[in-house]
Every structure is written in C-alpha cells, then in structure tokens.
RODO-2510 file (C-alpha; in nm, 4 decimals, decimal comma):
residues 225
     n   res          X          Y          Z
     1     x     2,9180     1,9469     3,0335
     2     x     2,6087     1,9644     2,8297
     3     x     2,3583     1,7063     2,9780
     4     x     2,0399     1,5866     2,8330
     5     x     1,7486     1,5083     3,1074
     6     x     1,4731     1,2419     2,9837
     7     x     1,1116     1,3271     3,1022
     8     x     0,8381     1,1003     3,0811
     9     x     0,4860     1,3001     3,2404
    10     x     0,4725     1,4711     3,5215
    11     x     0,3972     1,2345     3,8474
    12     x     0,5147     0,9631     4,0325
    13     x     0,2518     0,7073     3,9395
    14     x     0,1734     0,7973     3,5722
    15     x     0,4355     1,0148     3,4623
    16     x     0,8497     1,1801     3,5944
    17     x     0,9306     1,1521     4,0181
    18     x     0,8702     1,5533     4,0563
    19     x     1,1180     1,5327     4,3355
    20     x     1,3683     1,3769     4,1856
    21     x     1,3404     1,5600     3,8492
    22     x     1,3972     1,8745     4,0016
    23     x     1,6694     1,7930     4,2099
    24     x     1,8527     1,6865     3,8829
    25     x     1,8002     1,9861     3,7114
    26     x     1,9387     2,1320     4,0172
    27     x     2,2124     1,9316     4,1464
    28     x     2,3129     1,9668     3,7749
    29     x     2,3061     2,3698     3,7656
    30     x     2,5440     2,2986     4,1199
    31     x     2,7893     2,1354     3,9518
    32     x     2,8136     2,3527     3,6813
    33     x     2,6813     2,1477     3,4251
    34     x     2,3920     2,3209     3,1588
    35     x     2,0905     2,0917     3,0652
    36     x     1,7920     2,0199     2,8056
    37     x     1,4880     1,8319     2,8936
    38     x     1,3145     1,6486     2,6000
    39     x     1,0851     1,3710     2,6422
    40     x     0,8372     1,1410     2,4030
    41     x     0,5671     1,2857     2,2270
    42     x     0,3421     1,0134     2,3100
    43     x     0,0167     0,9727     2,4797
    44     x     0,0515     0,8655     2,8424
    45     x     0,0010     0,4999     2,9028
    46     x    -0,3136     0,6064     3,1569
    47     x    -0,3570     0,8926     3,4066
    48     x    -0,3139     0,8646     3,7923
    49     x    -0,5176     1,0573     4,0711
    50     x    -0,2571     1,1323     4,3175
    51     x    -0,4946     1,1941     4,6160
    52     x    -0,6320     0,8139     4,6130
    53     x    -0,4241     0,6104     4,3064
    54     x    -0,6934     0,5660     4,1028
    55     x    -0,7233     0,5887     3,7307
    56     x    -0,9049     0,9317     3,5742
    57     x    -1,0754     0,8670     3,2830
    58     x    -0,8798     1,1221     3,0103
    59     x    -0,6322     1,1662     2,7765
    60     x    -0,2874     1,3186     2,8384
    61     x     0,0211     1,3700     2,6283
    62     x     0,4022     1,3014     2,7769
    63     x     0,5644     1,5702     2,5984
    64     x     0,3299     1,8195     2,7435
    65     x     0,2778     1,6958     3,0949
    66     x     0,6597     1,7214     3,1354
    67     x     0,6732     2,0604     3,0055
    68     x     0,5212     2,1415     3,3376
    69     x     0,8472     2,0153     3,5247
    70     x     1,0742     2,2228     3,2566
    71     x     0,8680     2,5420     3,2915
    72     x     0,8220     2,4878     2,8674
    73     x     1,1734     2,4460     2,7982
    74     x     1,1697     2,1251     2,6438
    75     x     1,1811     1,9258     2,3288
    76     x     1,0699     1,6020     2,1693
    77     x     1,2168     1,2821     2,1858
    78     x     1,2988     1,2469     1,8244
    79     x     1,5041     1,6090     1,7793
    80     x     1,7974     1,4633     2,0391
    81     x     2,0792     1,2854     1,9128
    82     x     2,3494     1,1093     2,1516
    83     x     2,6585     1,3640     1,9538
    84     x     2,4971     1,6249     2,0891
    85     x     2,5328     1,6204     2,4465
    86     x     2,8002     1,5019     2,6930
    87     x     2,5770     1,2654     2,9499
    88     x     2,2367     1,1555     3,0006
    89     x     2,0423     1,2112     3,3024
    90     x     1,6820     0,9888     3,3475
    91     x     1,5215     1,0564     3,6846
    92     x     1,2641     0,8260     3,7917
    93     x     0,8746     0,7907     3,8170
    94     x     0,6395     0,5192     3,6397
    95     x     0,6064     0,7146     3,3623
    96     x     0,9643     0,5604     3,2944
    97     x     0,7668     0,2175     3,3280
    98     x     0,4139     0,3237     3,1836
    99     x     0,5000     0,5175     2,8962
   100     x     0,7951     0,4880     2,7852
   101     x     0,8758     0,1367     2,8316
   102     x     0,5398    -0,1195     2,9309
   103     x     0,7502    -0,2624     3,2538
   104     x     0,4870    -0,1920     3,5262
   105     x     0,2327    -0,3609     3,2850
   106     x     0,3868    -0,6802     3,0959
   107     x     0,7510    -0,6929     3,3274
   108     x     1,0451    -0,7160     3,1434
   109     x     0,8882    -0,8941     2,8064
   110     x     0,7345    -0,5176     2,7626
   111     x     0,8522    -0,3324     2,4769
   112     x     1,0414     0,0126     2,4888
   113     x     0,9835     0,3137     2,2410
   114     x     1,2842     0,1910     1,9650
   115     x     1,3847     0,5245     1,8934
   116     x     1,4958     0,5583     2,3255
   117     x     1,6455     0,2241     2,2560
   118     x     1,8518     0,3838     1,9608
   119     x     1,8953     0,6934     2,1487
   120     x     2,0422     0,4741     2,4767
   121     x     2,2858     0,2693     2,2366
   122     x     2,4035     0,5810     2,0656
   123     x     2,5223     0,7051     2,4240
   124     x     2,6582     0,3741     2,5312
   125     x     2,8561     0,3049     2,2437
   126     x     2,9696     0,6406     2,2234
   127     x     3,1297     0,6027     2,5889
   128     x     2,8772     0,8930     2,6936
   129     x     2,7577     0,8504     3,0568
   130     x     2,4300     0,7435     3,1576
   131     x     2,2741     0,8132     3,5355
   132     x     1,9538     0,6182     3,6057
   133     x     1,7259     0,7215     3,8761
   134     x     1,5067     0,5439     4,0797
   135     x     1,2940     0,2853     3,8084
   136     x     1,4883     0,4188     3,5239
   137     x     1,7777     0,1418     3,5289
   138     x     1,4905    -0,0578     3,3969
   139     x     1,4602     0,0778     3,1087
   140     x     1,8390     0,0815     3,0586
   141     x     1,8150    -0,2826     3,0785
   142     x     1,5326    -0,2900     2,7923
   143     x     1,7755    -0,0761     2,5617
   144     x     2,0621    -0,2715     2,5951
   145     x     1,8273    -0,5960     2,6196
   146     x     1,9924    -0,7852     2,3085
   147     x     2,2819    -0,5613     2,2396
   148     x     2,5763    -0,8054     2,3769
   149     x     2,5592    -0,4955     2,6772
   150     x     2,5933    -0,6556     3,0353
   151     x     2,5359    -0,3704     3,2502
   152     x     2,5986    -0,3767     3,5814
   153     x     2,2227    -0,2156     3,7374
   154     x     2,0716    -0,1309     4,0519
   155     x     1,6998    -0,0422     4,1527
   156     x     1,7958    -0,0059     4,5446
   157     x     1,8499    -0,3095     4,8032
   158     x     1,6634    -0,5392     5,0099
   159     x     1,8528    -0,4989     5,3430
   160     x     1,6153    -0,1221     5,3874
   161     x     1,2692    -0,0848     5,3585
   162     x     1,1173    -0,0185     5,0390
   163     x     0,7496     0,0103     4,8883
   164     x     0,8752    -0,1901     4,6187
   165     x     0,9496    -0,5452     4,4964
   166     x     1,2889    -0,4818     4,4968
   167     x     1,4175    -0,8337     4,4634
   168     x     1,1285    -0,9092     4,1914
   169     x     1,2548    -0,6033     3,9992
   170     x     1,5720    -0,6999     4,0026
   171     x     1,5427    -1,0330     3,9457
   172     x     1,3823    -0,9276     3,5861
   173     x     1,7048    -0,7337     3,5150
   174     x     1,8926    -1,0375     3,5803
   175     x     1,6389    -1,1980     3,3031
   176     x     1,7010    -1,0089     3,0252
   177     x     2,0655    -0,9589     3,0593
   178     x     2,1839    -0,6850     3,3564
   179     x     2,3915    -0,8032     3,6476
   180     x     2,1762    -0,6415     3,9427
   181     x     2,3031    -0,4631     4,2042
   182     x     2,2262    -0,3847     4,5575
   183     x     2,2265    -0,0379     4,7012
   184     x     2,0618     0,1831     4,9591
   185     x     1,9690     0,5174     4,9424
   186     x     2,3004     0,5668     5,0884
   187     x     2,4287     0,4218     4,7666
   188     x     2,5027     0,4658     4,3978
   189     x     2,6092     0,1603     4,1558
   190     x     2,8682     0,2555     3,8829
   191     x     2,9634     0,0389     3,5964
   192     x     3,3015     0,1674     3,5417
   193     x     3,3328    -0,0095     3,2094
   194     x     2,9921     0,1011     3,0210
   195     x     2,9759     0,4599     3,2243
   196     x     2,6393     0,3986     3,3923
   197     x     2,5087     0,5054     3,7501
   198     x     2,2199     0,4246     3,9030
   199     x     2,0349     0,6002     4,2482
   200     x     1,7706     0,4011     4,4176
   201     x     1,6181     0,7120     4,4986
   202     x     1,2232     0,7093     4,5859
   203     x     1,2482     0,3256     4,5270
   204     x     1,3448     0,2939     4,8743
   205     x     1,1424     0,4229     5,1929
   206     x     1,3421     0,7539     5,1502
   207     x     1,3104     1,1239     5,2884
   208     x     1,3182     1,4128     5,0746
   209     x     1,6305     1,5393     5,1923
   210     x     1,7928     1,1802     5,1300
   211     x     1,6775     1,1565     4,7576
   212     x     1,8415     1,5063     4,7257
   213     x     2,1848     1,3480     4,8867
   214     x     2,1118     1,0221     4,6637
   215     x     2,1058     1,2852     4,3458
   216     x     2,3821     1,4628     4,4079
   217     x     2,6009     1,1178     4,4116
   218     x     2,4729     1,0230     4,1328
   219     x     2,5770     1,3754     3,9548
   220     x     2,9368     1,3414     4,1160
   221     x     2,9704     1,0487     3,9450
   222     x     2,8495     1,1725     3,6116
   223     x     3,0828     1,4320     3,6055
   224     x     3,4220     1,1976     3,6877
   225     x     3,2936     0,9570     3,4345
***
C-alpha cells in the first residue's frame, strides 16, 4: 500500500511526537508498505523550549520544521489528494492540537485547517483507512465534527497512568459527536465500519519500547482494513 503520513512541526509540545513519527515511517517500511510525508504550510501556532516548556520568542513554519523528521522528503498539505494513496497515517504531538487544529487552546469549539477537514472526508468517504496516534483522534473528531460521521475514538484510558486529562479529552470527543473509547497502551480502538484506528501512544505514561509495540498495532490494523 501507498500510505500518506501527516506532519505537523517537529516536537512533542509545539509540533509531530518525534518518537512516534519515526516509528511510523518505520513500522510502515516493516510491513512493506511505501510512504509520503506532507504536512501544512502554515506558521506554527507558537514555539516550545524542550529543556524547560517555555515559549521562545520566534517564528517557525510547519512545513519546514517537519521536513526535519522526513530528512526533506516531504510535501505540502494542499498537493495531496485522498485518490492518491491507500491509508492515512497521523502520528501524534501538539502540533496536531496547536497548529493544525486550535484544540490545546479553545478545546473542541477550535477550528481545524478546512482543507485537512476536506482531505479527512475524502478518505472516509472513500472507505480509505485512517490510523490516529496519540492526540491525533482529536482532530479526526473536528473533521468529521458535522458530517453525520460517528466515529468510534480513543485518546488512551483512565484505568493507567497518564500525563493527560484523559477523561476531559475524551469527554470533548463525546461533545462534538465521537463515541470515545478506552484503551491502554496495550491497546488499539478500531471502528470496523468507518476504517479508523487509534494508538494512545505517548498519551499514556508509556516507554519507548511500548509506543513502538503500540505503533506496530496500529499498522497491523491498517493493513487488514
């Protein structure tokens, strides 16, 4: 299959999960599968120091920050269309949340770039598969917010440890039309009937090694679907 792989910066708090963007571009080589990375370009919503959270006072752009993850293979946004490829792959990060969606800012009243709601439609209606990572399933719910689309969603699972307000998150799903799901890091949610998975990933208190395991589910399932 030919999958396309939605970047949105390059960071956990202001861009793409590094970890879990690599580990889909490899768990997707694994499985045989070839890739493209595109992603906005937009200006970033703000940018993150990762030694101590706080904000840095300059200007980045998405498109470019994520060509760091996709060693400058990459392309905008607007040049992929759903007929193209065979499955779409969004790992996490609050890029997903900052700049491509305002989620972390304004919750689930935040808008979404339109042309990744058109784009997110297009693969849905098409029957094409979708695999969420992490915060992504969040912005699946803003694409399909409206569309007569009840997904069936999952941003992890209050019965493990997570950094997150899992139940909070969730809960805004529920608001705006998604039927949330709980999972570990053990786990992956399917919805059978509109082809999308979803990996809690780095939402939960995870290691490394089970992010990579949490991935490679989510792939598994990408491919049977």
């Amino acid at each position: 299959m030919n999958i396309a792989v939605l970047l949105h910066g390059s960071g956990v708090y202001d861009g793409t999960e590094i970890h879990e963007a690599v580990f889909s571009l490899l768990a997707l080589a694994e499985a045989g599968h070839e890739y493209q990375c595109f992603a906005p370009n937009i200006t970033q919503h703000h940018v993150i120091n990762h030694l101590d959270g706080s904000e840095m006072n300059e200007e980045r752009n998405v498109l470019i920050e994520s060509a760091r993850i996709a060693r400058g293979q990459i392309k905008d946004l607007q040049e992929i269309k759903a007929s193209d490829f065979d499955a779409l792959m969004m790992p996490g990060g609050f890029g997903t949340a900052k700049n491509i969606t305002k989620w972390a800012i304004e919750g689930p009243s935040g808008d979404i770039l339109p042309e990744l709601k058109s784009l997110i439609l297009d693969y849905v209606n098409q029957s094409k598969p979708i695999a969420a990572l992490c915060m992504s399933p969040t912005t699946v719910a803003k694409a399909l917010e409206g569309s007569g689309h009840h997904a069936k969603l999952s941003v992890g699972s209050t019965v493990e440890a997570s950094p997150y307000d899992i139940a909070g998150i969730s809960g805004g799903m529920d608001s705006i039309g998604v039927q949330a799901e709980s999972r570990t890091i053990q786990e992956v949610s399917v919805d059978e009937d509109l082809k999308i998975i979803c990996a809690p990933c780095y939402m939960m208190e995870a290691s490394i090694l089970e992010v990579r395991n949490n991935i490679k589910q989510a792939v598994e399932a990408l491919g049977r679907l």
